[in-house]
C-alpha positions, -999 to 999 in steps of 0.1 A, spaced: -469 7 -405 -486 35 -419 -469 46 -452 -470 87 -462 -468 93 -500 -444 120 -519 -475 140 -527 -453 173 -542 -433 170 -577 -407 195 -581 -397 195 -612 -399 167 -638 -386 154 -674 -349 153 -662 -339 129 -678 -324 102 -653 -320 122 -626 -295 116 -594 -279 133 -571 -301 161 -554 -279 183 -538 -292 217 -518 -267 245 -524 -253 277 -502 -275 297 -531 -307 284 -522 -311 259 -547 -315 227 -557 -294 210 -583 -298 174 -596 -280 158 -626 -295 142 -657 -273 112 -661 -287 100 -690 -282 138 -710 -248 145 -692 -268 176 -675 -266 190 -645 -297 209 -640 -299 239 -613 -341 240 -599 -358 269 -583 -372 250 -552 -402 281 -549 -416 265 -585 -392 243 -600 -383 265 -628 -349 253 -645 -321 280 -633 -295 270 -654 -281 235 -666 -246 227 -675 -233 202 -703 -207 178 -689 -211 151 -708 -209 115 -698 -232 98 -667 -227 123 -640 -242 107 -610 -237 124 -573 -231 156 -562 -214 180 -535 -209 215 -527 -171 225 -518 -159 259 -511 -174 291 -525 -202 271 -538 -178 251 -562 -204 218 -573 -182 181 -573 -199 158 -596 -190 117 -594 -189 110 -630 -193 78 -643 -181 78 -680 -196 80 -714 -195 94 -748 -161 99 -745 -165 116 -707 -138 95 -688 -147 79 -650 -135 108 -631 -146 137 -605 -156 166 -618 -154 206 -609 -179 230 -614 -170 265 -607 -189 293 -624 -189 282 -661 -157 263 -660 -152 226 -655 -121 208 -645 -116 173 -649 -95 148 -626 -95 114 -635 -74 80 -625 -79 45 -632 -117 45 -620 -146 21 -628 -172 43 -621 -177 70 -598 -213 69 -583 -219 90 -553 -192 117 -532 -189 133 -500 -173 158 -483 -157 140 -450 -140 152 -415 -107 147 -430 -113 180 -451 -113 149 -479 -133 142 -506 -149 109 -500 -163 89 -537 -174 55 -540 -163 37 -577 -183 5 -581 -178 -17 -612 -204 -38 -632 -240 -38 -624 -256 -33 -595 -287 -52 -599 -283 -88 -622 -254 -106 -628 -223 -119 -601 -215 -85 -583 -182 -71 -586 -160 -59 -558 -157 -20 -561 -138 6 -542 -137 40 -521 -115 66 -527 -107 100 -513 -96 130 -530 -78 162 -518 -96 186 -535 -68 211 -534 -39 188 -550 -63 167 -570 -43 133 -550 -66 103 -549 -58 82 -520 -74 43 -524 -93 40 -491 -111 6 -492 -123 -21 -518 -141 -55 -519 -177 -34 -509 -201 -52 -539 -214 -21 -556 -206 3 -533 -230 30 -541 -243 61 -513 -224 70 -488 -227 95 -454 -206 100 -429 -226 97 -393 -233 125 -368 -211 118 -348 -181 114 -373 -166 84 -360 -183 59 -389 -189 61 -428 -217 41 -443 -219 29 -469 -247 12 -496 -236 -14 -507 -265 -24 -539 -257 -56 -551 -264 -72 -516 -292 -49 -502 -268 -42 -471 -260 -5 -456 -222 -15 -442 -208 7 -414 -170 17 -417 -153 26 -381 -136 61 -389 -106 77 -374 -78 104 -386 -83 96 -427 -85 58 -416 -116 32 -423 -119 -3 -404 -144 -28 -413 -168 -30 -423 -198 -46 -401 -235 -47 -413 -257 -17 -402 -286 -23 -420 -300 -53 -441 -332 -40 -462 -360 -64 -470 -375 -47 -495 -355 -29 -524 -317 -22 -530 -303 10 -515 -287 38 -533 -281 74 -517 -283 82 -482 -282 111 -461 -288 116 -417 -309 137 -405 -300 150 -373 -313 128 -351 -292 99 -364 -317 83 -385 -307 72 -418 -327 80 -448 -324 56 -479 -336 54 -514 -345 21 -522 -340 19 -559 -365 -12 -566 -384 -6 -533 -400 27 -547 -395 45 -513 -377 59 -494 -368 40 -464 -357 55 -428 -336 35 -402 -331 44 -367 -298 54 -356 -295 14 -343 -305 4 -379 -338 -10 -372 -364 1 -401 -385 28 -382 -404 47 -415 -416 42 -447 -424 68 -475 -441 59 -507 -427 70 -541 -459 77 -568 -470 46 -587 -436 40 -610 -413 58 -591 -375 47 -591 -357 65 -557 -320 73 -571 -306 95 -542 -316 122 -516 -309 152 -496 -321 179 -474 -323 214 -477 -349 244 -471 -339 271 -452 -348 252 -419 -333 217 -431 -364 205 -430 -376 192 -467 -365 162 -479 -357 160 -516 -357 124 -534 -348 122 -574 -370 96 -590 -355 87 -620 -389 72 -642 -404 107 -651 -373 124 -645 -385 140 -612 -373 158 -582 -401 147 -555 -401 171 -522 -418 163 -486 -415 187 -456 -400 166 -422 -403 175 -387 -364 165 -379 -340 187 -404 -313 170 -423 -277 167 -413 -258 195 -429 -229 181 -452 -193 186 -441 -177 212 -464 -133 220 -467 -140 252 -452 -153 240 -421 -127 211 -417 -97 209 -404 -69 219 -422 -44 184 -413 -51 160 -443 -45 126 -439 -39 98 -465 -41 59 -458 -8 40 -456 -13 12 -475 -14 -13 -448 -41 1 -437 -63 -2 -464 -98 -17 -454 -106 -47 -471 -135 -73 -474 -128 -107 -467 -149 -125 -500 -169 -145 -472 -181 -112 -456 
């Protein structure tokens, strides 16, 4: 299998940098966990827009309505676990009884969908962590899954009928069957041979596009989760997360956390465009607790 290269560097000395995110201005934004920063790029020539303090490890990040930026924030320095709001130059905190919110998503449901692993995702027994979904107009958290061992990306498919999931600690991408607010599952989608995933995105041809932290690539699945593409990060790159944006779609962003980078490449398939409230439904649904999705501990 021929292997491209990430041959174009955005912007650099980020700090740790996670969660690209392309935004209904244009831009590219990216968060410096390791300076509690999120950083706002000028994708023409990587020029720093703005960056905003919020302290703590701020790890993923999604556009809501009227270009309001969610952040999952893991906690630090006195920063609890929580989910962030950005909106203009104010921030609003809501926080629960989280380990440590890693990567969120906008779903059909109109929800807000987060992953909260706990411990460590590489070294160490892995610890059972947790999904959650928000409703980002009352600030409820409804408790949507748990057992996933470091649950870490997540995307919801094309079609909208399935939500998968990285799940670190094992190397596995695990598909969740989705209906009305409700999860079953899950059932392996992926097993990587190389490297442990952490964010994902679809373009729109199904294909699922994953950083592979320790792999240094980024590592493309077909929509049957067969591996169908490799692309090489630059010698002592660390893939954190990914997205898509460009006026077509069509360039695929990658945060490489070693050097602090934001790597770009130009695709001939354009990314999935994220689900955002104003475009969903206006029905929310929560989970009975019954129908909480659980992992058996053999699974």
């Amino acid at each position: 299998m021929k292997v491209p290269i990430f041959d174009h560097v955005l912007a650099e000395d980020l700090g740790f940098t996670e969660g690209p995110l392309w935004t209904c201005r244009g831009t590219v934004m990216a968060v410096g966990l390791s300076r509690g920063l999120v950083y706002e790029i000028d994708p023409a020539d990587g020029s720093r827009i703005r960056s905003v303090e919020i302290g703590g490890r701020p790890n993923g990040l999604a556009e809501g309505a009227e270009g309001d930026v969610w952040v999952a924030q893991a906690g630090h320095r006195g920063a609890p676990p929580s989910i962030q709001r950005i909106r203009g130059d104010d921030i609003t905190t809501f926080a629960e009884r989280f380990h440590a919110p890693n990567d969120l998503a906008f779903g059909p449901d109109g929800l807000l969908w987060f992953t909260d692993p706990a411990g460590h995702a590489l070294g160490g027994a892995p610890q059972p962590g947790r999904i959650w979904a928000m409703d980002s107009e009352s600030g409820i958290f409804t408790l949507k899954a748990e057992g996933v061992l470091y649950p870490n990306g997540l995307a919801f498919s094309p079609t909208g009928d399935a939500l998968l999931v990285a799940e670190t600690a094992t190397a596995r991408i695990l598909r969740f069957d989705y209906a009305a607010g409700m999860l079953e599952g899950p059932t392996l989608f992926a097993q990587m041979d190389n490297g442990h995933p952490d964010g994902i995105a679809f373009d729109q041809e199904g294909n699922l596009y994953v950083a592979s932290t320790d792999g240094r690539d980024v590592q493309i699945f077909s929509p049957h989760g067969e591996l169908a593409e490799i692309i090489a990060l630059p010698p002592q790159g660390f893939a954190t997360n990914l997205c898509f944006g460009g006026a077509d779609a069509c360039t695929l962003y990658v945060t490489s956390a070693k050097g602090g980078m934001i790597l770009s490449k130009p695709r001939s398939v354009p990314g999935l465009p994220l689900l955002k409230p104003q475009e969903l439904p206006a029905t929310v649904f929560h989970l009975p607790t019954q129908g909480l999705a659980r992992l058996a501990a053999s699974d």
